[in-house]
N, C-alpha and C positions, 0 to 999 in steps of 0.2 A: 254784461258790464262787469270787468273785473277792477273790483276794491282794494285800493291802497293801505292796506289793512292797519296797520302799525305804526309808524313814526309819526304822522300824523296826528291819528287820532289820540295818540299816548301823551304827545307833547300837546298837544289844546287840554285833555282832560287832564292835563297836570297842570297848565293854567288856570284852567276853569276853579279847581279846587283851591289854586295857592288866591284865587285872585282875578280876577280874566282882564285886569290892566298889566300885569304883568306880560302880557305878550303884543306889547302895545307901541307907541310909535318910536323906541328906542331901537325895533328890530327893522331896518328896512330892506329885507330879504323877502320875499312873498316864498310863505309855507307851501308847500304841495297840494293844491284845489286852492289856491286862492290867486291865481294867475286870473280866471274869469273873473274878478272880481278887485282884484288890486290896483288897474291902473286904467281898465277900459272906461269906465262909466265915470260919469260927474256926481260927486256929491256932494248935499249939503252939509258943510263943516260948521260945526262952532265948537267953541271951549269950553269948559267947564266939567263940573264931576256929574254922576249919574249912578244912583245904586238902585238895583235892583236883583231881583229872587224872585226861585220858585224851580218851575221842574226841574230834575235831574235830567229827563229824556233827551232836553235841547242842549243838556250843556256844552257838549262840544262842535253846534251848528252854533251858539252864542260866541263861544271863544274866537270862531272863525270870522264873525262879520265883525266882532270888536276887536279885532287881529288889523281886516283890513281898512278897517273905520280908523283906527288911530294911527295907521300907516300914513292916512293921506290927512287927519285931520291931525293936527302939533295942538298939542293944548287940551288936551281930553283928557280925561281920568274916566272910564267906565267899570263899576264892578259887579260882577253876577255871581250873587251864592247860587248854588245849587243845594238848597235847601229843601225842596221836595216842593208839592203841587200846593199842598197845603197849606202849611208855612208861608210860602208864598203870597200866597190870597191875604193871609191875616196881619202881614206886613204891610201889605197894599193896604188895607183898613184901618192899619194901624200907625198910618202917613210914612212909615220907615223905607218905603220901597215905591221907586218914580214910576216902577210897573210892576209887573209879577207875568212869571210865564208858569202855565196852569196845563197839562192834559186833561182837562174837566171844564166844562163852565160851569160859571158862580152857581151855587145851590140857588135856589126863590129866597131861602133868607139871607145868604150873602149877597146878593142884588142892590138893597135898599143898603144895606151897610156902603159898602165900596162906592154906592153912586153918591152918598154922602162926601166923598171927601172929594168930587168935582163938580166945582162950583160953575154954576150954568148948564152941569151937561149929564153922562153918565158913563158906568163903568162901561165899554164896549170887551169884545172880544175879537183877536183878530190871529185868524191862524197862521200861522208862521213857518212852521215847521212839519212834518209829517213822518212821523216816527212808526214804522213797522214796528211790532213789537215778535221778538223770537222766542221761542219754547226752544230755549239751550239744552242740553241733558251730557251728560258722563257717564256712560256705560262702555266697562270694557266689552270690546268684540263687537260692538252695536254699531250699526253706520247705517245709514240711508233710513233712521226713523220716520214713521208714518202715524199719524194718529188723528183719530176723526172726534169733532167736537165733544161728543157723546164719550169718549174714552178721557180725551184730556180735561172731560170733568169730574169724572170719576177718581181721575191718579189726583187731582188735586182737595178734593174733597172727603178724600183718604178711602177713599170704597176698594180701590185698587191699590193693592200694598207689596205687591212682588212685580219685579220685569216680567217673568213668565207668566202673568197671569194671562186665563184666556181671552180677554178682551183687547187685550196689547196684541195677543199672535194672531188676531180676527184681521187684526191692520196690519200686522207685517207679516202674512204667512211662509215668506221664504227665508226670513231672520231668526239665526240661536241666539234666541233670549237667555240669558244666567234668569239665576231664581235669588239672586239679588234682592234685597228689600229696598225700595222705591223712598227716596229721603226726597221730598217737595220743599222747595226755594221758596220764599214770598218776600215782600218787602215789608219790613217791619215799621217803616215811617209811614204817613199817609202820602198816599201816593195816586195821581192821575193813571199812571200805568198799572196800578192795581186795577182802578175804577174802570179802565177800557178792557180789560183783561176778564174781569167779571161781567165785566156788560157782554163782551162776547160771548159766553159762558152761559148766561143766562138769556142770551137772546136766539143762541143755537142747541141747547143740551138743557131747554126746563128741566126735564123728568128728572135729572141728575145733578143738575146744580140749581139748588132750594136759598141760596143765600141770598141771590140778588147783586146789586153793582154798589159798591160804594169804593171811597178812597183809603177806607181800613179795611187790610184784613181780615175777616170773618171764620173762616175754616177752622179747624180743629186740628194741632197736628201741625209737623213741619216745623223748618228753620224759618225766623224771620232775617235779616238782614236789611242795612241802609242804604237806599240810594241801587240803581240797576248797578252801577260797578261793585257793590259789597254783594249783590245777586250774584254777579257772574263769578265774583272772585269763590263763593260759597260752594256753587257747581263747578267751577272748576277744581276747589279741590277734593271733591267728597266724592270715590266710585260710588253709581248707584242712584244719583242726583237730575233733578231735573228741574229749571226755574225757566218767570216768565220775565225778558227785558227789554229794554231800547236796543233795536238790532245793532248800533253802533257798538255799544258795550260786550253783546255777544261776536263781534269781530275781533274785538280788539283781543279778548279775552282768548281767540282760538279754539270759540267752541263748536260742540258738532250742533245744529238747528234742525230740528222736525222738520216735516212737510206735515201742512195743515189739511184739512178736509174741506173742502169749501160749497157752496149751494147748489153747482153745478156737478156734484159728484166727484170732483177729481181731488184728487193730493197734492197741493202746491207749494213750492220751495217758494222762499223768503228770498225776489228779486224786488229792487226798483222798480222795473218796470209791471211787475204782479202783483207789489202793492198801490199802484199809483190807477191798476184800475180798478179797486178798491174806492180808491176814494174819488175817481172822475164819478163816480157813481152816485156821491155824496150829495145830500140836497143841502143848502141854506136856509136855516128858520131863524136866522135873528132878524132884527127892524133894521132897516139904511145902511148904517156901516157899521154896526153892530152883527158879525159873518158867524155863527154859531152855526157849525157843520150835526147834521143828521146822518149817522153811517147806516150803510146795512151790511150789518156780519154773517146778512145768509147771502152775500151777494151771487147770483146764477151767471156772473160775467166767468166763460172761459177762460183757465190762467191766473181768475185774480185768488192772491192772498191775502186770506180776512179777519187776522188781526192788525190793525193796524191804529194810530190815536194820530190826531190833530193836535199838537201844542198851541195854545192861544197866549197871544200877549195881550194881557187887561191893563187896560192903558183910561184915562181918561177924555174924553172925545171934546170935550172943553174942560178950563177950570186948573191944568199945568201953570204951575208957578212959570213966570215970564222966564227963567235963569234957566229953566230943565226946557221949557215946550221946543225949540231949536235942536239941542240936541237927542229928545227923545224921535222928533222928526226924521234927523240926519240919520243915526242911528238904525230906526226901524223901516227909514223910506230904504239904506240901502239893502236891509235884513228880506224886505218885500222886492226889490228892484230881479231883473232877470238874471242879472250878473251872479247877485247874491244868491239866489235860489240854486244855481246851476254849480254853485260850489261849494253846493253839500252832498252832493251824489258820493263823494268820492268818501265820504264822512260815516256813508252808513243810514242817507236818509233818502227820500223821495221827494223833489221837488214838488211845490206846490200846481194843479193844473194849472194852464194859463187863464181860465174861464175864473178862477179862483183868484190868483195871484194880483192878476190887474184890480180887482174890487178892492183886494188888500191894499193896495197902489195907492189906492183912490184916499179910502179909509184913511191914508196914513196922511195925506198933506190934507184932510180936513180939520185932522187935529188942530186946536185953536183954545 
């Protein structure tokens, strides 16, 4: 599948940042990937406004269904900060946000919070989105990078401090490495896509990464930066550089992407279709329609590429004010709907499987 890289993604994520009503039903042009999804399907419309925050990773799969949502519905206001995973959550908690989209689910003690503020029901998780994440890098002379769990926890844990180091040339034996000093990228806000990035980390390379998973940063060492597009803009400008993001972001940015190591022994390049067996792999462990995905980032499926995160919308499953529950419906039925999912490929994401997507489906006109 080759990727519409650019105009696109540049003008949603310059939406998304100014706003994501700003690209709303004053344009009645359908963007580029939003033909499947702008005039084939039935949706449910209503009017009114809708805020909502949280990850960076979806923003521009957000921009795109609030693109074609206010295309066909007149009368909508919808806005998504891209505030980060975290943020996110404590706006949900903190009544400011009608949902929150999260790369993590609620910790055990943001549970009882969030299910507070819906009355009769509780906070659900419902995945939406499926965000490969890329290990971008900037090295001159360097193309066709390779690196196995075990090494990419080393360069980010700071143990490996030069391009040529020999752990780097164990994975790329036929690549001149410079002796370059090795500058690691992180996100400096809290972030889901830390949290899946360190999970991976720690679920594939113990011996070598001792930190563990959380939504901060932990390491020692390194740039921080906000939000995957302040990542990618960091690596793209620094020789020498290598950070971890929403593969959207590393498209858009024109960076060079690793190939990963995966459980099956092989080096996998960052496709749609290699991350998406990835997550057919994925099990379910929330309750009814409460969909909290289990990944395995040692997955032994042939092909697939293992890092990748699940963005969830944390929504309340009863207990929406009567004036939002319609449009949070309209909104997220057509975000789950097939039209919707299928035009975000061109975005930079991975549809959700269908075994997956339909429960989403379900989930979402149960809301009440």
């Amino acid at each position: 599948m080759k990727l519409q890289r650019y105009g696109t993604i540049a003008c949603l994520a310059l939406a998304a940042t100014l706003g994501l009503s700003a690209c709303g039903s004053d344009n009645n042009e359908p963007a580029s990937g939003a033909s499947a999804s702008g005039s084939a399907a039935a949706v449910d419309c209503a009017t009114g406004t809708l805020n909502a925050q949280g990850s960076s990773a979806q923003k521009n799969a957000m921009a795109e269904w609030i693109k074609a949502y206010q295309q066909k519905c007149q009368g909508t206001t919808i806005n998504y900060e891209a505030s980060g995973s975290g943020a996110g959550i404590q706006a949900f908690i903190a009544g400011t946000a009608d949902f929150a989209g999260s790369d993590s689910a609620l910790k055990p003690e943001e549970q009882p919070q969030a299910d507070a503020k819906c009355v009769g029901g509780k906070a659900i998780h419902l995945p939406m989105v499926i965000g490969p994440v890329a290990v971008a890098y900037n090295v001159s002379g360097v193309d066709n990078l390779q690196l196995k769990p075990a090494t990419l926890a080393k360069i980010f844990a700071g143990k490996v401090t030069k391009w040529d180091d020999a752990t780097i040339k164990a994975d790329n034996p036929d690549a001149k490495l410079p002796a370059t000093t090795i500058q690691t990228v992180h996100r400096s806000d809290e972030s889901g896509t830390t949290d899946n990035f360190t999970k991976y980390l720690s679920k594939t390379a113990e011996s070598d990464w001792t930190l563990g998973n959380a939504k901060a940063w932990k390491a020692p060492g390194g740039t921080g930066a906000k939000g995957s597009d302040g990542v990618a803009s960091k690596v793209k400008g620094a020789d020498g550089s290598i950070g971890y993001m929403e593969w959207s972001f590393a498209e858009n940015a024109g960076l060079k992407m690793s190939k990963i190591g995966n459980g099956n022994g092989e080096f996998a390049a960052l496709t749609a279709e290699a991350a998406g067996k990835t997550i057919a792999g994925a099990a379910v462990e929330g309750q009814g329609d409460d969909l909290k995905l289990k990944i395995d980032y040692n997955t032994k499926e042939a092909g697939a590429y293992p890092i990748v995160l699940a963005t969830y919308e944390i929504v309340c499953s009863k207990g929406l004010a009567a004036d939002k529950l319609k449009l949070v419906k309209g909104l997220l039925g057509h975000a789950a709907s097939a039209e919707g999912q299928a035009s975000l490929t061109e975005l930079g994401y991975a549809p959700l499987p269908e075994t997956v997507r339909t429960k989403v489906e379900t989930a979402v006109k149960n809301l009440s």
